[in-house]
TIVO-279691 format. One record per residue: x, y, z of N, C-alpha, C in turn; residue in three letters. Coordinates in pm, whole numbers. Atoms other than C-alpha are relative to their C-alpha. Last residue first. Layout:
N
{n_xx = X	n_yy = Y	n_zz = Z	ca_xx = X	ca_yy = Y	ca_zz = Z	c_xx = X	c_yy = Y	c_zz = Z	residu = ALA}
...
% end
This chain:
107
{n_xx = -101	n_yy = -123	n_zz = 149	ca_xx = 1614	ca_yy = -462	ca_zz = -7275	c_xx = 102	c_yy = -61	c_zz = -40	residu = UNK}
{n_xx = 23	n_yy = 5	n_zz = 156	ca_xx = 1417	ca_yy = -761	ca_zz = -7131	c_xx = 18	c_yy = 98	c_zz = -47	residu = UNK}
{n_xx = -37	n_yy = 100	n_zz = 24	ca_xx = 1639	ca_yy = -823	ca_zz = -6831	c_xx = -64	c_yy = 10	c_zz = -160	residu = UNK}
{n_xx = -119	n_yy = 17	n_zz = -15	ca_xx = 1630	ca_yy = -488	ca_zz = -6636	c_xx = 56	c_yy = -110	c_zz = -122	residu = UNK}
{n_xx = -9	n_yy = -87	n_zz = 56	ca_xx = 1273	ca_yy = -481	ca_zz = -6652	c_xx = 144	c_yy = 0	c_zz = -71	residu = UNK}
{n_xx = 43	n_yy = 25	n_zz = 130	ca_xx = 1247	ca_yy = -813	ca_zz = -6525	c_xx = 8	c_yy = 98	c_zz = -93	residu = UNK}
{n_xx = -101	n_yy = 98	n_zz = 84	ca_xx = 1522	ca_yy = -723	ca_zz = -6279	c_xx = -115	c_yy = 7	c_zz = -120	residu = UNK}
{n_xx = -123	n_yy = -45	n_zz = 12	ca_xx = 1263	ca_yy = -464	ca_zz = -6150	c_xx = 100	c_yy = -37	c_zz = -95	residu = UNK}
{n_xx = 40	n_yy = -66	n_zz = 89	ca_xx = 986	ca_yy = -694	ca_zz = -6131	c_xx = 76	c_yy = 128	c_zz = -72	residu = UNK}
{n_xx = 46	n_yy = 101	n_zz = 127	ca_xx = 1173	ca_yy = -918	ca_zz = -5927	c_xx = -39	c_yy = 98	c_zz = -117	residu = UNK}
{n_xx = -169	n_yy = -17	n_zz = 57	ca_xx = 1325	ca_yy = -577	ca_zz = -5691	c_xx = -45	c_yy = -142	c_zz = -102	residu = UNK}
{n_xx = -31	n_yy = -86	n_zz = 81	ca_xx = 924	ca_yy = -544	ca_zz = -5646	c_xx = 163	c_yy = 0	c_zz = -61	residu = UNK}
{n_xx = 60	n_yy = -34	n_zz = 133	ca_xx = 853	ca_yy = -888	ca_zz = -5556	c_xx = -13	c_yy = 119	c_zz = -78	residu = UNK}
{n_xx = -121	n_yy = 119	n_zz = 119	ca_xx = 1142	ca_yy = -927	ca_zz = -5311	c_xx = -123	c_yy = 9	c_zz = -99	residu = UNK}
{n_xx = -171	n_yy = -17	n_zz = 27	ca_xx = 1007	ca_yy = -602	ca_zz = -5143	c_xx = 92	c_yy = -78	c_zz = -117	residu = UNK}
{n_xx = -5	n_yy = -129	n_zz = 16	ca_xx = 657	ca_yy = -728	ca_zz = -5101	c_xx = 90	c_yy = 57	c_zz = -117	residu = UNK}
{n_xx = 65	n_yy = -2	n_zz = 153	ca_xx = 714	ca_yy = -1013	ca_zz = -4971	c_xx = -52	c_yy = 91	c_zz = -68	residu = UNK}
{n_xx = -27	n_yy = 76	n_zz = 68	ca_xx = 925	ca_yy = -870	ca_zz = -4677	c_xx = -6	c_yy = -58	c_zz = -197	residu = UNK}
{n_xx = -87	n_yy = -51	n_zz = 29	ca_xx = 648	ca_yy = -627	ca_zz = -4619	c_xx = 154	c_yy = -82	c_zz = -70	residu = UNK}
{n_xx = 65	n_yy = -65	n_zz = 126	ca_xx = 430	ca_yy = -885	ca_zz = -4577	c_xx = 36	c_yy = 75	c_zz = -120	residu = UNK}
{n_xx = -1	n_yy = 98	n_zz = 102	ca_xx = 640	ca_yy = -1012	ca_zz = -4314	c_xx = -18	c_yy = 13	c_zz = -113	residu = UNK}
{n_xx = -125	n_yy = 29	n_zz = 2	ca_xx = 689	ca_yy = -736	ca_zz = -4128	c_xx = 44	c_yy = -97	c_zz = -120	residu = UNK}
{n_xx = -5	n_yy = -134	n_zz = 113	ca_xx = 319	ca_yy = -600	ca_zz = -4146	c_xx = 165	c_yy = -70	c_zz = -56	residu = UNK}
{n_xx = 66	n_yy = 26	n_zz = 143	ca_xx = 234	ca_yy = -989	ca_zz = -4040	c_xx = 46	c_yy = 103	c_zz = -91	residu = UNK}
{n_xx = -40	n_yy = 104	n_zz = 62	ca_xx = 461	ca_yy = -951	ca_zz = -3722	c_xx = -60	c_yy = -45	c_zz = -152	residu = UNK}
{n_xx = -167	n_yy = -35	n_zz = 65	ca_xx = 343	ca_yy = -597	ca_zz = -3657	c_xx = 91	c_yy = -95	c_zz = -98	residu = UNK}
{n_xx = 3	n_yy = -112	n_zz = 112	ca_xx = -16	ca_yy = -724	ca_zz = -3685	c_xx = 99	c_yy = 45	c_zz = -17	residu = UNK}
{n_xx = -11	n_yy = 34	n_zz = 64	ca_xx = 82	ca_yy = -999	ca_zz = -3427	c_xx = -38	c_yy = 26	c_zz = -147	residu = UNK}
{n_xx = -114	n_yy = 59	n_zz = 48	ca_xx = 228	ca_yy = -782	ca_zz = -3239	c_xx = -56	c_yy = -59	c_zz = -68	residu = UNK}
{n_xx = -117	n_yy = -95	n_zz = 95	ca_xx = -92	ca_yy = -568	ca_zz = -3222	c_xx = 153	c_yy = -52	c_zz = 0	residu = UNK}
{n_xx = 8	n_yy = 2	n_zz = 88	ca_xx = -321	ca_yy = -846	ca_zz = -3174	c_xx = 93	c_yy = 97	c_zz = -60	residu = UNK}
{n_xx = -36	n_yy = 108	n_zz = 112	ca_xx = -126	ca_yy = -944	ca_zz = -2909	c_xx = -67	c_yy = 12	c_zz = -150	residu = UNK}
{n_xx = -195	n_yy = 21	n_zz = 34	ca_xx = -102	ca_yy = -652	ca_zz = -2708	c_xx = 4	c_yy = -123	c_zz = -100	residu = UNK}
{n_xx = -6	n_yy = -120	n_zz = 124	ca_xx = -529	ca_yy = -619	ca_zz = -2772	c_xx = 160	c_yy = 2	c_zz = -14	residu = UNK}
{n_xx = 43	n_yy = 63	n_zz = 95	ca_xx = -578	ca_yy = -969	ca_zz = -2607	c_xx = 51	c_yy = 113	c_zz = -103	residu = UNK}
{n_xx = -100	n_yy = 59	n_zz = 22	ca_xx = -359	ca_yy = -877	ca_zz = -2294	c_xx = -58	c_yy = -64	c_zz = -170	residu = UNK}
{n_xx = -163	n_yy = -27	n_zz = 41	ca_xx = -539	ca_yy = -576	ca_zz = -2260	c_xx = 67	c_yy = -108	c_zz = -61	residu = UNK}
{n_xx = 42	n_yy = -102	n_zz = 119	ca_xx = -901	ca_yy = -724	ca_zz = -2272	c_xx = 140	c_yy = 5	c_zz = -36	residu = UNK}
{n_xx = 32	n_yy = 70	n_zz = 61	ca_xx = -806	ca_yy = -1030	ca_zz = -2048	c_xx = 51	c_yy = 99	c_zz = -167	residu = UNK}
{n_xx = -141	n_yy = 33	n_zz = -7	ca_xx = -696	ca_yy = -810	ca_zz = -1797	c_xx = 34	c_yy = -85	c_zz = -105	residu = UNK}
{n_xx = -68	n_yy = -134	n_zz = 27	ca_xx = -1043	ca_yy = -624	ca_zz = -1790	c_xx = 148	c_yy = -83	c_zz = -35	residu = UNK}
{n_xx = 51	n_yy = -17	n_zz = 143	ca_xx = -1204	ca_yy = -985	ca_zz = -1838	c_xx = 53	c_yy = 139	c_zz = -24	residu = UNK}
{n_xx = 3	n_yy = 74	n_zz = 121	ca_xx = -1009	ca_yy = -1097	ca_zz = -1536	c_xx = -54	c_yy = 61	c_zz = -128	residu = UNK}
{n_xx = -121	n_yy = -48	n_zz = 37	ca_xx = -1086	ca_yy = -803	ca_zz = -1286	c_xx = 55	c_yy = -99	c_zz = -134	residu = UNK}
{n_xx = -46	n_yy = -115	n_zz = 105	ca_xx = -1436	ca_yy = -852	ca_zz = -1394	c_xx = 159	c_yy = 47	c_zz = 20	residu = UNK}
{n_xx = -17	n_yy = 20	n_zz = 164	ca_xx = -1397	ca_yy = -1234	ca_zz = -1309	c_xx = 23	c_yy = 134	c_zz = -72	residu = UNK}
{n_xx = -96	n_yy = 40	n_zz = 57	ca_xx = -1277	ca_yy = -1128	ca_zz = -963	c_xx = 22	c_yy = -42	c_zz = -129	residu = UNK}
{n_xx = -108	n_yy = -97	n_zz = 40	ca_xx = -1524	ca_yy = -930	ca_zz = -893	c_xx = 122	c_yy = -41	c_zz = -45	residu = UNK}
{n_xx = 22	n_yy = -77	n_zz = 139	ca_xx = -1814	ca_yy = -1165	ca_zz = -943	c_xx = 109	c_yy = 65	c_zz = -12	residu = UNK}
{n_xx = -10	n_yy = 71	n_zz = 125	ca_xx = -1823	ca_yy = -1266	ca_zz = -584	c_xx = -82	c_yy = 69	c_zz = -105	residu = UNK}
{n_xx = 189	n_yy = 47	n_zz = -24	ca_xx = -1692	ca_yy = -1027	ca_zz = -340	c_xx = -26	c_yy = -103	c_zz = -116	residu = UNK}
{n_xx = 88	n_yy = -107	n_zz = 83	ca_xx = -1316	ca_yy = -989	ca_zz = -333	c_xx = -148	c_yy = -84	c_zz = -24	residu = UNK}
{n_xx = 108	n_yy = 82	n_zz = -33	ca_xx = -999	ca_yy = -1074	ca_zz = -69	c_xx = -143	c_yy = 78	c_zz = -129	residu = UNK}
{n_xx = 74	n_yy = -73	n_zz = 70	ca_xx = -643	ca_yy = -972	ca_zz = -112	c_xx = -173	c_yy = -73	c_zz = -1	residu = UNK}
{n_xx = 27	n_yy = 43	n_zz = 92	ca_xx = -416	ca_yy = -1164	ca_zz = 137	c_xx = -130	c_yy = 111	c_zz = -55	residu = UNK}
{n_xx = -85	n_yy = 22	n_zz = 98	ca_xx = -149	ca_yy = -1098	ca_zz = 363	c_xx = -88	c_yy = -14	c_zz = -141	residu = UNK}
{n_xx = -141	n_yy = -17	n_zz = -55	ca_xx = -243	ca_yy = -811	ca_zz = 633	c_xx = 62	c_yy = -96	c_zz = -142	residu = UNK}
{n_xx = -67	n_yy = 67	n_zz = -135	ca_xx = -604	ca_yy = -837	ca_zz = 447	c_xx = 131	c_yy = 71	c_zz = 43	residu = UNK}
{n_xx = -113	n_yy = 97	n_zz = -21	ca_xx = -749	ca_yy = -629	ca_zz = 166	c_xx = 13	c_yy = 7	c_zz = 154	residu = UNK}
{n_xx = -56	n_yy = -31	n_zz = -140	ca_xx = -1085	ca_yy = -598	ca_zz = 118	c_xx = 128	c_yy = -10	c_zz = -38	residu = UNK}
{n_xx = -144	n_yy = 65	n_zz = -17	ca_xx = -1256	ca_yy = -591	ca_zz = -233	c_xx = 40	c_yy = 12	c_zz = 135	residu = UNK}
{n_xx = -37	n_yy = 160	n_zz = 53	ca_xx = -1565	ca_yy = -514	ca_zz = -391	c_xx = 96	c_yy = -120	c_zz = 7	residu = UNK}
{n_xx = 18	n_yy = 57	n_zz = -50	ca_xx = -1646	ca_yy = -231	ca_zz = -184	c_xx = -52	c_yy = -125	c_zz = -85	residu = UNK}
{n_xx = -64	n_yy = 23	n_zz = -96	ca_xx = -1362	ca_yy = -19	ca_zz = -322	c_xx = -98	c_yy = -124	c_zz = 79	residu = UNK}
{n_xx = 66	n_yy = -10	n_zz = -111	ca_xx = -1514	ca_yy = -15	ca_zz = -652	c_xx = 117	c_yy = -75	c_zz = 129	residu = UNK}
{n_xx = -6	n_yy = 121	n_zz = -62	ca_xx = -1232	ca_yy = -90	ca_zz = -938	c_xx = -50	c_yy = 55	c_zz = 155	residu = UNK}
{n_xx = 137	n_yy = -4	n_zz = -29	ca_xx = -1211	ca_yy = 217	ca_zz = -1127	c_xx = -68	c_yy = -108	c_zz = 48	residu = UNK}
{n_xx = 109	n_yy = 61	n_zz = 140	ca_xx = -909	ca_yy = 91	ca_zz = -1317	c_xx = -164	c_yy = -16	c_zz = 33	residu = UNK}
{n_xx = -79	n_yy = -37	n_zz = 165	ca_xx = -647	ca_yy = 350	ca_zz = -1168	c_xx = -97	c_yy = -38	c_zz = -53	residu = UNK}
{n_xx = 63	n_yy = -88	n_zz = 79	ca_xx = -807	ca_yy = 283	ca_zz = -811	c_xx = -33	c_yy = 85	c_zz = -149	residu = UNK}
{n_xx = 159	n_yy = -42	n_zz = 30	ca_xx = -781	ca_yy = -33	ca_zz = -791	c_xx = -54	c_yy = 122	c_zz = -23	residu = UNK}
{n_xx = 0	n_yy = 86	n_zz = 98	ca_xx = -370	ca_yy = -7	ca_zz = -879	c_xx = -167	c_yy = -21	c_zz = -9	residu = UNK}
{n_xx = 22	n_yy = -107	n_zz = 142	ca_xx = -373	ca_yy = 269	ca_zz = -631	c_xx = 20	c_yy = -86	c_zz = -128	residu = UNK}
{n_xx = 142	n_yy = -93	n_zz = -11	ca_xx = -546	ca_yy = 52	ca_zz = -362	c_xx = 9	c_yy = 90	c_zz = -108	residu = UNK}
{n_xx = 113	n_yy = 39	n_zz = 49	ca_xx = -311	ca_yy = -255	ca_zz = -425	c_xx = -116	c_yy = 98	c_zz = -7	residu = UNK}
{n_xx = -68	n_yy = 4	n_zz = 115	ca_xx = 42	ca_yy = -20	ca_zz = -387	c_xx = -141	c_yy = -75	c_zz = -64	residu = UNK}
{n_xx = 7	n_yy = -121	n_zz = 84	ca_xx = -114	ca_yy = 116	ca_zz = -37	c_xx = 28	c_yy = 2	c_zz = -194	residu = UNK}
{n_xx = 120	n_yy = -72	n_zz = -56	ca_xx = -220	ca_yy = -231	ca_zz = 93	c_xx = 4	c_yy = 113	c_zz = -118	residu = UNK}
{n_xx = 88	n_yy = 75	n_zz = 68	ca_xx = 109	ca_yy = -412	ca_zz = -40	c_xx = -122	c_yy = 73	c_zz = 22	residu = UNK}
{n_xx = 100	n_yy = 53	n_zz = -91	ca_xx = 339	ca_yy = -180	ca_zz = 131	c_xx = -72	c_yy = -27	c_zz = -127	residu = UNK}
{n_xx = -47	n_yy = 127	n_zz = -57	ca_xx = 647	ca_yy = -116	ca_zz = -92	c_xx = -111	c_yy = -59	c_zz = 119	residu = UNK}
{n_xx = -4	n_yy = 9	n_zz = -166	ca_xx = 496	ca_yy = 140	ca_zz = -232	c_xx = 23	c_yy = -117	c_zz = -18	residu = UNK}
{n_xx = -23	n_yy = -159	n_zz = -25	ca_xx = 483	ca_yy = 293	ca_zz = -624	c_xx = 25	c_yy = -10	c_zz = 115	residu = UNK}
{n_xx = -122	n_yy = -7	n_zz = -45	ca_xx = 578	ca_yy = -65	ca_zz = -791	c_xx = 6	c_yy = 149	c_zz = 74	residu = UNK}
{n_xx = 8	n_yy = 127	n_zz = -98	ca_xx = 197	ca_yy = -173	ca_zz = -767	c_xx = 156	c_yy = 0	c_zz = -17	residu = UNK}
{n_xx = 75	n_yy = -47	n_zz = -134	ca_xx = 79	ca_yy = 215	ca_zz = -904	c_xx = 26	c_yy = -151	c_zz = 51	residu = UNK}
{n_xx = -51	n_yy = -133	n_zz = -121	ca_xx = 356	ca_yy = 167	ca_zz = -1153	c_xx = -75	c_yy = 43	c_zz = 99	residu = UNK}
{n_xx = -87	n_yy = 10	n_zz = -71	ca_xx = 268	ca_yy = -186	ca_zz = -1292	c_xx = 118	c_yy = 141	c_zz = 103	residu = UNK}
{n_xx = -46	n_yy = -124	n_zz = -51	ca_xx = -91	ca_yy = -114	ca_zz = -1358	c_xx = 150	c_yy = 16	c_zz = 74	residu = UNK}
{n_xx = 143	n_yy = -162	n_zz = 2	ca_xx = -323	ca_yy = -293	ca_zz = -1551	c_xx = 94	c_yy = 66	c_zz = 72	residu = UNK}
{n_xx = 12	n_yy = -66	n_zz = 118	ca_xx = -2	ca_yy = -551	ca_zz = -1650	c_xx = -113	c_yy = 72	c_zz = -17	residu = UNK}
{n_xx = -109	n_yy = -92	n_zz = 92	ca_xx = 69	ca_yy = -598	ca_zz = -1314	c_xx = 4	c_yy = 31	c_zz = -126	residu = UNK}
{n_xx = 61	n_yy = -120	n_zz = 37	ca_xx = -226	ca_yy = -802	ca_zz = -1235	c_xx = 80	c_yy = 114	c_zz = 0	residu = UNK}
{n_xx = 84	n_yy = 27	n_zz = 6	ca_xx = -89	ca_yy = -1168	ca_zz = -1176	c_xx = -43	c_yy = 146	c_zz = -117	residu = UNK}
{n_xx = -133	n_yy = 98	n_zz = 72	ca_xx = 275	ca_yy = -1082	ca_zz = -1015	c_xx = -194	c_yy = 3	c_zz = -156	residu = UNK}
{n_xx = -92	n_yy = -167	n_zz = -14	ca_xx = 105	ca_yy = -788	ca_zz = -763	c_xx = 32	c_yy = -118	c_zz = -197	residu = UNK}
{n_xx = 76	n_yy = -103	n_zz = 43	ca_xx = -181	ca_yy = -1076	ca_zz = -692	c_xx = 90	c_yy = 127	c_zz = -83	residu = UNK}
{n_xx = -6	n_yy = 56	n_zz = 129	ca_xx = 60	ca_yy = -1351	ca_zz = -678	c_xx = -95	c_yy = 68	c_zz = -58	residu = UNK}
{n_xx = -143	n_yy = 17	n_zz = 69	ca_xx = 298	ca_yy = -1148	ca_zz = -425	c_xx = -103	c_yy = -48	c_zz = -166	residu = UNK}
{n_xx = -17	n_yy = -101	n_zz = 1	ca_xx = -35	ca_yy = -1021	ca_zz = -228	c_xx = 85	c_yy = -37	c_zz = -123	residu = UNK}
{n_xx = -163	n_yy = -75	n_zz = -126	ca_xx = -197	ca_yy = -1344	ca_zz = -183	c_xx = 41	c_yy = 93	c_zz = -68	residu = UNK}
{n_xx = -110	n_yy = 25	n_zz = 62	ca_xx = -540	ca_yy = -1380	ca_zz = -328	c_xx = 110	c_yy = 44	c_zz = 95	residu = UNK}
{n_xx = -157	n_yy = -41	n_zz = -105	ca_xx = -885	ca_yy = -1452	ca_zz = -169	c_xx = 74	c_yy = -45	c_zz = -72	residu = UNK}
{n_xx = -90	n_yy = 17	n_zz = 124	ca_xx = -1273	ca_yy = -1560	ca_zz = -375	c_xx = 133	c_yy = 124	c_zz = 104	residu = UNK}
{n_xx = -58	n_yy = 144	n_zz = 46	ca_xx = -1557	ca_yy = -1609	ca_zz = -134	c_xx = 179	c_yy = 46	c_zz = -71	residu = UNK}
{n_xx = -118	n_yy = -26	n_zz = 111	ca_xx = -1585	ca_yy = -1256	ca_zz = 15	c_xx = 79	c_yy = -140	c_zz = 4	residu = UNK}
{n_xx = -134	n_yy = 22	n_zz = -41	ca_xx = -1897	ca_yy = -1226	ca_zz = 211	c_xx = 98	c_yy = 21	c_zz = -114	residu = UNK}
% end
């Protein structure tokens, strides 16, 4: 069967960051959830959809999770590698214009 059922709105809201242009490409929920499974190779008979609700075999819903997981783990390591380059950079900077002055200071 198909333990595990989502509604459309918190499914679209949820898993929009695997594919927010194949789930803004139709205004029918059906057609906008099938090219969002299909994008991430997401077997068709792992899933139904309903009239309102998204329905999926068990197990499938964790691999959509651990795919969604992945992304949202790799956006953060790369801000928070920007945020460190930024910083770093920063210090950096004020320790070369220091070393600078020091130059500056003992002539």
């Amino acid at each position: 069967g198909f333990p595990n059922r989502m509604l459309y709105p918190e499914f679209k809201q949820h898993y929009s960051f695997l594919g927010a242009e194949e789930l803004a490409s139709s205004e029918d929920n059906k057609t906008a959830c099938h090219a969002l499974m299909d994008k991430i190779d997401f077997s068709r008979d792992r899933y139904r959809l309903g009239h309102t609700l998204v329905f999926f075999r068990a197990g499938a819903l964790a691999f959509l999770e651990e795919i969604r997981d992945e992304l949202v783990l790799n956006f953060l390591r790369k801000m928070q590698g920007e945020i460190l380059k930024r910083l770093r950079t920063r210090v950096y900077e004020a320790k070369r214009d220091q070393r600078a002055l020091i130059n500056v200071a003992q002539r």
